[in-house]
C-alpha positions in Angstrom: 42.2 43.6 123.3 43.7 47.2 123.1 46.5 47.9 125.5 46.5 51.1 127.6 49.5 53.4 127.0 50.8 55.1 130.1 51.1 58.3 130.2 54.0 58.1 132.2 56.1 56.0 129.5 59.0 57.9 128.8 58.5 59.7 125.4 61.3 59.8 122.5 63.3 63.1 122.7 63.0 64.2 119.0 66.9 64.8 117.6 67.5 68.1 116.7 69.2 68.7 113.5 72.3 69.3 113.6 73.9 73.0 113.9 74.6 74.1 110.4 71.9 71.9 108.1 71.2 73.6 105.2 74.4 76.5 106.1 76.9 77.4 104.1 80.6 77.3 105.6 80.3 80.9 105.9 77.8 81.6 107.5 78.5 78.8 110.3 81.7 81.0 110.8 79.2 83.8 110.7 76.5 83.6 113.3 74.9 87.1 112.5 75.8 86.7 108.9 75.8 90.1 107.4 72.6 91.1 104.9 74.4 91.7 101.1 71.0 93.6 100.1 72.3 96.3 102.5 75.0 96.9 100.4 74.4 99.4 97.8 75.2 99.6 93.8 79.0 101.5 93.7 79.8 102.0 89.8 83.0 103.9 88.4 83.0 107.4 87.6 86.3 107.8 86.1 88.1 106.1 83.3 91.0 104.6 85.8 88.4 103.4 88.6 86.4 101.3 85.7 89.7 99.8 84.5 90.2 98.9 88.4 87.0 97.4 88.2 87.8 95.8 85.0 91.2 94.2 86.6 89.0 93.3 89.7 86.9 91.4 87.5 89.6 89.9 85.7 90.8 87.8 88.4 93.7 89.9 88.0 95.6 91.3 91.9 96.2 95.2 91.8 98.7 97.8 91.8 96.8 101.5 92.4 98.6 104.8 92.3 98.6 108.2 91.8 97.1 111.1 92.9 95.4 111.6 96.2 91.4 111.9 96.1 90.9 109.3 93.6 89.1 106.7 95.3 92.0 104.4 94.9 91.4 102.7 98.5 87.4 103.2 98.3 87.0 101.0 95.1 89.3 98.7 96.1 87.4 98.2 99.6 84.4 98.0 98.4 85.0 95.4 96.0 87.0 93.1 98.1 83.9 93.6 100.9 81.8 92.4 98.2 83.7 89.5 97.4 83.9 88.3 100.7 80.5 88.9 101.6 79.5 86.4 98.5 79.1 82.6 100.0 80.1 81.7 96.4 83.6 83.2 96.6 86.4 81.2 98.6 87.5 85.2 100.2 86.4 85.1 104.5 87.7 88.2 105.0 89.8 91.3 104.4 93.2 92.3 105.7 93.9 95.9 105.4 97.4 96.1 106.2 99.3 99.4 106.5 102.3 101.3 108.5 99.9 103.2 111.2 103.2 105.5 111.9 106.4 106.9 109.9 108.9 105.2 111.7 106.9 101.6 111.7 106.5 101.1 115.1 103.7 101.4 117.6 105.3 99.8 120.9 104.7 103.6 121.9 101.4 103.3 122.0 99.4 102.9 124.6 97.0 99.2 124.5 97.3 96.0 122.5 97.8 96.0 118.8 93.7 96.8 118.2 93.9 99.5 120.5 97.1 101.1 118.8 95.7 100.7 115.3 92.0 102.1 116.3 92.9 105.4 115.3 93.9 104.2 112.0 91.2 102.3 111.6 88.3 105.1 111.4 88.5 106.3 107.9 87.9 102.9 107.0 85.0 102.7 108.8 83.7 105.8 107.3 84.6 104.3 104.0 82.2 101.0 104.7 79.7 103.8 106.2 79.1 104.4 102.1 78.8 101.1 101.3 75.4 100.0 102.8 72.2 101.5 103.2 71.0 101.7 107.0 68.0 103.6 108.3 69.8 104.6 111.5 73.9 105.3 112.7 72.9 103.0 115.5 71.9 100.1 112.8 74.8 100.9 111.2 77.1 100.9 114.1 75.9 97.2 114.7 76.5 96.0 111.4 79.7 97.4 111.6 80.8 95.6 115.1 79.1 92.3 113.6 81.7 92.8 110.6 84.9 93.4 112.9 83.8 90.5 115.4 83.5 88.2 112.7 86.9 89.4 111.6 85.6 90.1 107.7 87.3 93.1 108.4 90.5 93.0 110.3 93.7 95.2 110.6 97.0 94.5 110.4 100.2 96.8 110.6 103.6 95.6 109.3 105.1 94.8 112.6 102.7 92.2 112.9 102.2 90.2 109.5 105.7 88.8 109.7 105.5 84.8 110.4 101.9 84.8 108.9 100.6 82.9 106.0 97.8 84.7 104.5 94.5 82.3 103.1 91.2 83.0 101.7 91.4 85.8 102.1 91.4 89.5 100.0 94.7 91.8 101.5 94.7 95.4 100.4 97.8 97.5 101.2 97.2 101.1 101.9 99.1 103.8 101.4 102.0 101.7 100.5 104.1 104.7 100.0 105.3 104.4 103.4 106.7 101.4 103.4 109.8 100.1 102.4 110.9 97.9 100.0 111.6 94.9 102.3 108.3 95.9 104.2 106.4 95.2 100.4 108.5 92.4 99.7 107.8 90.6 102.9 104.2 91.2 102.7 103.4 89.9 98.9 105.5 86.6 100.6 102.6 86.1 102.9 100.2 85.4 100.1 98.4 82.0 100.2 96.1 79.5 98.6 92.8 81.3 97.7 94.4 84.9 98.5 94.1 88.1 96.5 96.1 91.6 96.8 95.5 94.8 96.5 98.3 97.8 96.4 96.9 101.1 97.0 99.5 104.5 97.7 101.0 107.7 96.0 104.5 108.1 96.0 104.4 111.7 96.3 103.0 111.9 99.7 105.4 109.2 101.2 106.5 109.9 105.3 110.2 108.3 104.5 112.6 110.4 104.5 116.1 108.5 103.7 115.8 108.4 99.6 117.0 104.3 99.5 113.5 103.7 101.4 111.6 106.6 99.3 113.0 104.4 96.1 111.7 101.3 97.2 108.1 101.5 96.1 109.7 102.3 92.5 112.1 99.0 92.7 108.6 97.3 93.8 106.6 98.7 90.9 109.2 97.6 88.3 108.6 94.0 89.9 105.0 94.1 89.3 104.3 95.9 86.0 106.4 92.6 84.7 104.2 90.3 86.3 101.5 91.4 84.0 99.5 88.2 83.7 99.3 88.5 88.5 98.8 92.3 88.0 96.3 94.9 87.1 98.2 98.2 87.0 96.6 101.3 87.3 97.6 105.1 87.3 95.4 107.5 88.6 95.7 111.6 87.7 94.3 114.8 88.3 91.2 113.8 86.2 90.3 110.8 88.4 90.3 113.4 91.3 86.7 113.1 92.6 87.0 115.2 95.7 84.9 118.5 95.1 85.6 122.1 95.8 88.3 123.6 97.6 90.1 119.7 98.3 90.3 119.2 94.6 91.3 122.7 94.1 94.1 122.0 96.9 95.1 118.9 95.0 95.1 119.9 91.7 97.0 123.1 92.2 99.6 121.1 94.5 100.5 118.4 91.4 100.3 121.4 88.9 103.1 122.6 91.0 105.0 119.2 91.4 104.7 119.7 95.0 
């Protein structure tokens, strides 16, 4: 005898697998995550940027100076972006940290502390602009809020890194020439567990003025060119310059005059 079902039996509600099967920790944290095909192919074009690269590679941290134009803060972007972008690396995002005025403060400003570093923010975003191939500035402008809501980009100034502990992450410290010694010191302290950094700056375009803070970036240097096994060091010149017509020009005449 075959017995009738009902068709008004309750059914089984079919469990949906759970939220993240089959997703990497990353891109859980990362609900648009961000497409690394976009990015495009960035090699060196000057002796001191493939020796970056080579450090970079290394495993090594960096120290990056010299003369303006050189792609110092470029390079080093784009290949902490791509290291953080890789699911296999432990890096979530990067901090760029910098001073966004001479005298270190921005309480002046009008706005929280991402409103008061906007400003400072835009050549970076020009800078990331270069990095990946878009069809459109809208797709790009997307991509680029996607990045900054997922905070694989984020901004820090040196009033507000003090008390924090920095973890997988990928810091890079731009134009360090404006920062004091205790201001550097303070900031390598912050370093954590899966945390890489990167020094980026030219000591002859520094905002200080009293010469015991001008000094400190040389005090700082001599601390990291002995830490040789941490440190990639690398010196940039007029020939690394890869600015082209009259802003090389400008540059190269201005260290040709020790200016």
């Amino acid at each position: 005898m075959q017995t009738e079902v009902s068709l008004n039996m309750p059914r089984k509600k079919r469990t949906p697998d759970p939220i993240g099967v089959g997703m990497t920790a990353k891109q859980m944290r990362r609900k648009k995550p961000i497409n690394t095909d976009l990015m495009v192919d960035v090699d060196p074009i000057t002796d001191n940027q493939k020796i970056l690269f080579d450090q970079y590679k290394e495993g090594k941290n960096i120290f990056a100076y010299g003369a303006a134009g050189t792609g110092k803060t470029f390079v080093s972007l784009y290949l902490a972006l791509q290291d953080v972008l890789d699911e296999n690396t432990p890096y979530e995002r990067v901090y760029i940290v910098r001073s966004l005025v001479s005298t270190r403060e921005i309480g002046f400003l009008p706005g929280d502390h991402e409103d008061k570093s906007w400003l400072y923010q835009i050549p970076y975003k020009h800078m990331v602009k270069y990095m990946f191939e878009m069809p459109t500035d809208a797709d790009f402008e997307m991509l680029y809020g996607n990045l900054k809501a997922q905070e694989t980009i984020k901004f820090w100034s040196t009033s507000f890194i003090r008390g924090t502990t920095l973890d997988n992450c990928i810091v890079i410290v731009d134009e360090m020439q404006n920062l004091n010694f205790h201001e550097l010191d303070s900031i390598i302290t912050r370093v954590g567990d899966n945390c890489k950094i990167m020094f980026c700056g030219d000591s002859t375009q520094t905002d200080l003025t009293k010469s015991n803070e001008k000094n400190g970036i040389l005090d700082f240097k001599r601390i990291i060119e002995i830490m040789e096994e941490d440190f990639g060091v690398v010196e940039f010149g007029i020939d690394d310059i890869v600015r082209s017509g009259l802003v090389r020009n400008y540059l190269v005449t201005k260290l040709a005059l020790s200016l």
